[in-house]
C-alpha positions in Angstrom: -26.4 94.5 124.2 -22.9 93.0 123.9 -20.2 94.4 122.0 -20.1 91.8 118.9 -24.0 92.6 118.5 -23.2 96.5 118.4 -20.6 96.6 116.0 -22.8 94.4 114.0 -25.6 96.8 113.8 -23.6 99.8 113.7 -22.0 97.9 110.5 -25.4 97.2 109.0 -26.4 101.0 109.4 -23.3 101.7 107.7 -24.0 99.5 105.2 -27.4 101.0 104.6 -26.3 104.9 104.3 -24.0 103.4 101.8 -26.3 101.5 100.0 -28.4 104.6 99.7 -25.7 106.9 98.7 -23.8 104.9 96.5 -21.0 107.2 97.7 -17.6 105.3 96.7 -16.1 106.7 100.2 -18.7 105.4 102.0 -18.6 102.2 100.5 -15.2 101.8 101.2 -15.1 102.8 104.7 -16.9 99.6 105.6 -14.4 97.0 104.0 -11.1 95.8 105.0 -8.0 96.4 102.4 -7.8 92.6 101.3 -11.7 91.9 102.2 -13.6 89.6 100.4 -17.0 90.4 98.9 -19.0 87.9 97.4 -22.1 89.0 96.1 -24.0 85.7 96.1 -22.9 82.6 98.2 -21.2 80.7 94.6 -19.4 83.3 93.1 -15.6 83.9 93.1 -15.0 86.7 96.3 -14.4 90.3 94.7 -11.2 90.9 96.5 -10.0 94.2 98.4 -11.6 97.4 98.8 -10.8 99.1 95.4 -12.4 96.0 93.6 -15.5 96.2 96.3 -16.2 99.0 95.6 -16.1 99.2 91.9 -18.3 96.1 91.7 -20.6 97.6 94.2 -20.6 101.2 91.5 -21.3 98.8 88.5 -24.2 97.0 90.4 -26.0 99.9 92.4 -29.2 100.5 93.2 -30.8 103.8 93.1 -31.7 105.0 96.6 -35.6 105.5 96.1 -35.7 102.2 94.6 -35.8 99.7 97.4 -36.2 99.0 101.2 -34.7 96.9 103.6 -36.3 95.5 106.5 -33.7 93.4 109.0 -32.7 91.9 112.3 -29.3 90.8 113.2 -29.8 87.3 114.2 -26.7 86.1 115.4 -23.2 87.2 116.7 -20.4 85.1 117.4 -17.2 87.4 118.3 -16.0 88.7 115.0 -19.1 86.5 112.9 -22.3 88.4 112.4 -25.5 87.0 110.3 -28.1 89.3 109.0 -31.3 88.4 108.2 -33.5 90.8 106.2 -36.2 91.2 103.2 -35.0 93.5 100.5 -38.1 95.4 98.4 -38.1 97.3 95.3 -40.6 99.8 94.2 -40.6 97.5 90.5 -42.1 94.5 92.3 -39.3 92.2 92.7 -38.5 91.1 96.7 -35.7 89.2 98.0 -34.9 87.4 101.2 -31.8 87.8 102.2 -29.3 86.2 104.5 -25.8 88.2 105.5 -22.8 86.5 106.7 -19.7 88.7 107.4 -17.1 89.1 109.5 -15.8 92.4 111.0 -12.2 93.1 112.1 -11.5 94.7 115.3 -11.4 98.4 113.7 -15.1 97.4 113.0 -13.8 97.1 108.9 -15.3 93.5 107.3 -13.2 90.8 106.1 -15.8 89.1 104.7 -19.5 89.6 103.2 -21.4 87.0 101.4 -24.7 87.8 100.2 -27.6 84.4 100.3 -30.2 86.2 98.7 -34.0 84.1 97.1 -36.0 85.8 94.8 -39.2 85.5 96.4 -41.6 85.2 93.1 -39.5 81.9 92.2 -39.5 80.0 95.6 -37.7 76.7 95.0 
């Protein structure tokens, strides 16, 4: 496995305990200072890792309340894309697509969110 795919799963996995934990140290550990955040692909970016990570607070998830099934399906030096199906216990299902860019201290610059609710397909 090459290094660009590593750091891109190790980030996921990151991203996961996080997700789970809602733990605002956690949560910042995987963002760059000035990174961008954008949590669909045609909103303004949340910017830096205070702001993530506030946004990220006011729009958590409980941990029992969803799953994540994913493969990292492309790496391009410091571009990673995620591909994945997000499940919660209520019903609702997404597919997601993940586009981010890590730094080299393995912090991203970048995260933008595609995300289709599955129950209203276009």
């Amino acid at each position: 496995m090459d290094e660009s795919r590593r750091a891109a799963k190790d980030w996921v996995a990151g991203y996961l305990r996080a997700w789970t934990s809602n733990d605002p140290a956690e949560i910042g550990a995987l963002f760059a200072e000035r990174a961008e955040y954008r949590f669909d692909a045609f909103s303004d970016p949340v910017v830096g890792r205070e702001a993530i990570v506030a946004e990220w607070l006011r729009r958590q998830d409980a941990a029992e309340s969803w799953t994540f099934e994913h493969e990292v399906v492309a790496c391009e030096g410091d571009l990673a894309v995620v591909e994945g199906v997000t499940r919660y216990t209520d019903g609702r299902a997404y597919s997601n697509l993940w586009v981010f860019r890590l730094a080299a201290d393995k912090t991203a610059t970048s995260f933008t969110e595609w995300w289709m609710d599955q129950s209203n397909p276009s």
